[in-house]
N, C-alpha and C positions, 0 to 999 in steps of 0.2 A: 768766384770766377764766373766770366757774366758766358751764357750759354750762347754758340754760335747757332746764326741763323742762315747758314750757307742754302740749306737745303727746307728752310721752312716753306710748305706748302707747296712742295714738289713731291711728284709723284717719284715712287721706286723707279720705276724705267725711266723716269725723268733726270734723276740721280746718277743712273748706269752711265745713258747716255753723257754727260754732262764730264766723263774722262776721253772722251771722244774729242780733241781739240781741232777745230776749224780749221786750224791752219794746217794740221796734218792731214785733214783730208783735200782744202785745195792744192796743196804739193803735188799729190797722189794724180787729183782731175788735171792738174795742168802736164802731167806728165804723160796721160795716157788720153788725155784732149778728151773725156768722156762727155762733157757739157756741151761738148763742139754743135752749135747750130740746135741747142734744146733749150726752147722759152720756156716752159715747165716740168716739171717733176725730174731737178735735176740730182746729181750722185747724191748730195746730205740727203734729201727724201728720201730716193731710194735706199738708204742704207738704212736709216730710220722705219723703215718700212719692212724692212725685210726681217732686222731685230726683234720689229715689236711682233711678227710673226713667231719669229723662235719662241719669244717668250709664254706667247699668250699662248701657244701651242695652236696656231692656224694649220688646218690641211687642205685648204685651199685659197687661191685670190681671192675668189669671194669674200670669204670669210674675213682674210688681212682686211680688205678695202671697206667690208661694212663695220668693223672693230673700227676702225679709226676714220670713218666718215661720224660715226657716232660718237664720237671724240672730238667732234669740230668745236670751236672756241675751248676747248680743256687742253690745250696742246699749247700753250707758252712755251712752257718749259722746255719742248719737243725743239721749237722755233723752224719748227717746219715752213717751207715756202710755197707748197702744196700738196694736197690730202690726195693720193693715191685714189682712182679708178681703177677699177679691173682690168678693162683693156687698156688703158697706160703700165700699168705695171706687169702684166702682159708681154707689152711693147717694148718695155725698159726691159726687164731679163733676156730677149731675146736679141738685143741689139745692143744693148750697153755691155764692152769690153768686161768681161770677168779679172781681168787681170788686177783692173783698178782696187777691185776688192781683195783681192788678194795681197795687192801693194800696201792696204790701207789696213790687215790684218801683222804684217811684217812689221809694219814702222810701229802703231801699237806695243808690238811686242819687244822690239826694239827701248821703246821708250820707257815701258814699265819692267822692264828685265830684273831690273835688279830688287825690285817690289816679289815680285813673284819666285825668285830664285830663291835656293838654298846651297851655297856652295859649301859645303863642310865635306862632303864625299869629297871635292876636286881637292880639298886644303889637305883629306886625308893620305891620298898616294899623289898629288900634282900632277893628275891628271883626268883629262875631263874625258867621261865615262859617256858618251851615247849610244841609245838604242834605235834599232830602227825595223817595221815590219810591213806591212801589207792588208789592208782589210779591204772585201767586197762586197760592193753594195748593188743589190737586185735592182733593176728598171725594169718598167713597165713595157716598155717599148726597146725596138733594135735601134737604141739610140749609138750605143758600145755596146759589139758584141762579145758574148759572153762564152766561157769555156762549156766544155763538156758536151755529150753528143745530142744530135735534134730529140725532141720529145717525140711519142706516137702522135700527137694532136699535131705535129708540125709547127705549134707556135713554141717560139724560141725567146727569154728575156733576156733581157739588154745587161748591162752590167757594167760599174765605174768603179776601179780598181784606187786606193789612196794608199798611197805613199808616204808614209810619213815617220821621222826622225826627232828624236822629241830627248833633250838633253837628262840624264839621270837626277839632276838638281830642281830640276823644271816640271811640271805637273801642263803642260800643253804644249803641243808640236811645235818645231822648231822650222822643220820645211814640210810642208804637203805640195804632194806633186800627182797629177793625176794620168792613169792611160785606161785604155780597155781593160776587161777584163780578165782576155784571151791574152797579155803582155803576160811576158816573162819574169819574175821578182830580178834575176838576177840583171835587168837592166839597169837596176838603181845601183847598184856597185859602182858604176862607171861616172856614177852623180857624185859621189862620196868625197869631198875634199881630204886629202891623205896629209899629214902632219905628225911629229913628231909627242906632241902633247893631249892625244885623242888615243881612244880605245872604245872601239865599236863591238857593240852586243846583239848578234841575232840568232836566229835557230837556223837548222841545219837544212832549210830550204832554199837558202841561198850558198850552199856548197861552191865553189869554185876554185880552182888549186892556183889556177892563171892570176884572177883578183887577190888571193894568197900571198903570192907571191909578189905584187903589187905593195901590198899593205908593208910587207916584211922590209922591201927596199926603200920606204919612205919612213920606216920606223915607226910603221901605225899599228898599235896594237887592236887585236880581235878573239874574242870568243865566243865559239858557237860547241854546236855538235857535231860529232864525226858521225857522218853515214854509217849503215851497218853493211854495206858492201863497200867500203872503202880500202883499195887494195895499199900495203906499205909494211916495212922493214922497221924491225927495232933494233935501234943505233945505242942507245945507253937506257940503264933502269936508275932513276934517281933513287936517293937513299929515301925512307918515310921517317922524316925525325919523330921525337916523341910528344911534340908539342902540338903535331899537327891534328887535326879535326879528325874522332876516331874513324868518320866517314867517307875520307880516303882509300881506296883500295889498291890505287896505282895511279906512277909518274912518270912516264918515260918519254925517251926523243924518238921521235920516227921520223922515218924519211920516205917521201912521196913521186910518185914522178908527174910534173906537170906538162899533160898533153901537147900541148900548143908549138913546145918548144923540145922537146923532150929533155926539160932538165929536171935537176933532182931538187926537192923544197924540204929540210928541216923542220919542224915542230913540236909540239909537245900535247902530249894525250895526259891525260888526267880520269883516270876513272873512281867514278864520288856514289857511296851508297845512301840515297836519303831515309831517314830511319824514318820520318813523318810521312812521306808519302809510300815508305817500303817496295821505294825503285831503284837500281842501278840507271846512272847515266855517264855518258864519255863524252871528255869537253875534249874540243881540239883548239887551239892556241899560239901565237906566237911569243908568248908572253914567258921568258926563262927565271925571270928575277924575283916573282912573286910567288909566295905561298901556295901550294895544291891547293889546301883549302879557301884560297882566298877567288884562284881562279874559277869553285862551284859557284863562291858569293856574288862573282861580276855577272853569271849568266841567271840565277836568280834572282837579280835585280829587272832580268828580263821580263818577267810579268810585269812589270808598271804599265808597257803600252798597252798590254792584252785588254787592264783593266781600264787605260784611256779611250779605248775602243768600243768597250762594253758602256761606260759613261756617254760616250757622244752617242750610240743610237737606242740608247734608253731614256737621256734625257730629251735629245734634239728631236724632232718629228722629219728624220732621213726616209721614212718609210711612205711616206707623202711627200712627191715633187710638185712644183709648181708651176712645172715648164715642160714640157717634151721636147726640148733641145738640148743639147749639150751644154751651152754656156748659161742657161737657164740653170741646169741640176749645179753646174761649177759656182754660182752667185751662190746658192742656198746653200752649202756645203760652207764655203769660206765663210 
């Protein structure tokens, strides 16, 4: 069998880049008019540049623009149209729309879905399991201000809150959505497309009986935790068959009052003892038709983000910005 020469005498990041297809990133430029009135160093550069940053582990412009000025004539493969300056690139993060990049990380994702997917969880109950949480990232600067109260010195840091939803099948985010710091998680509820063939997995910080009840009339399932001040009424104790996981302790329906409206909301509580970590925890659910034990299994799938979270600012260089603006820190992120 004669050996393919697709990639002879290309470099690794020459390689990367080369699933990066042109025409999906002019889509992207013509959509959000980024190139608009730029004779040089236009969006392929910039993206090009800001990659080879992740990769090579730059923590600052400098650094990117001497890396790959010292790269000049070794860059075919790149087919870059021009080598990045400091102050150009600079100039580019703090002017070039971040959206573009963010567009041009969707369609990607879009495109390779089913390379990167594993659906066997969704083949196993028909229905697709997302999870969704919140991680914050320290800034240097009041670029987003950040919770919790002034310090004695008076300097205060800044702070970029991500959003992000990332499918149980899928090992990288599915939406990233950014605010301050100082935002509330529970604003992303309101982002959530509701559907009859989803079931959403978060922890008990985004508590809400109102978004509850939401979820319940669109027939979208959810599993989190119940608060430990969670006030409600038990309406039936489900029987504990003998098949079920000895780890179950309790299954019952309660009924809640949601504020808003002052109506009353049905659910189900599930209290599950984990022998390995020797905790008690109480899931709360709208979920009747499935297993006690199964409904521990959907919220224990909840670590996946924790650990995609710990992956992006272990490997990424998050901890070095490149910009002191806002749409600066949003390019390096996407």
């Amino acid at each position: 069998m004669d050996k393919s020469n697709h990639f002879f005498g290309n470099s690794v990041f020459g390689q990367l880049i080369s699933f990066i297809d042109d025409k999906l990133i002019n889509k992207c430029v013509n959509k959000y008019k980024s190139d608009y009135y730029v004779k040089h160093f236009k969006t392929r550069d910039h993206l090009i540049s800001m990659l080879f940053g992740v990769m090579a582990k730059c923590v600052s412009l400098r650094e990117i623009s001497g890396a790959m000025l010292g790269l000049s004539g070794k860059t075919k493969h790149f087919r870059l149209e021009s080598l990045p300056y400091k102050s150009t690139l600079s100039d580019a993060n703090k002017r070039r729309n971040s959206q573009v990049f963010e567009q041009i990380y969707y369609n990607l994702l879009r495109k390779y879905k089913d390379v990167i997917s594993d659906s066997r969880f969704k083949d196993v109950i028909n229905r697709q399991v997302e999870i969704f949480d919140s991680t914050t990232i320290s800034l240097f600067q009041e670029i987003l201000k950040n919770t919790g109260r002034n310090p004695v010195n008076g300097k205060r840091k800044g702070g970029i809150k991500m959003h992000t939803v990332i499918n149980v099948d899928e090992s990288v985010p599915k939406v990233v959505w950014f605010t301050s710091a100082a935002t509330n998680d529970h604003i992303l509820l309101k982002k959530l497309k509701l559907s009859s063939d989803k079931i959403y997995v978060f922890d008990k910080g985004y508590n809400d009986y109102h978004s509850f009840k939401k979820f319940t009339e669109h027939d979208t399932g959810f599993v989190t935790r119940i608060k430990d001040n969670a006030v409600y009424n038990i309406v039936k104790e489900n029987k504990l068959e003998e098949y079920i996981h000895s780890g179950v302790q309790e299954d019952v329906v309660i009924e809640l009052t949601v504020k808003q409206d002052n109506s009353k909301l049905r659910l189900r509580k599930v209290r599950f003892y984990d022998q390995k970590l020797r905790r008690e925890f109480e899931f709360l659910t709208n979920l009747f038709d499935f297993r006690a034990d199964m409904i521990a299994s959907f919220y224990k799938i909840r670590w996946q983000i924790e650990l995609l979270f710990k992956q992006l600012k272990q490997n990424f260089p998050l901890k070095y910005f490149l910009g002191d603006n806002e749409n600066a820190i949003k390019i390096q992120i996407y």
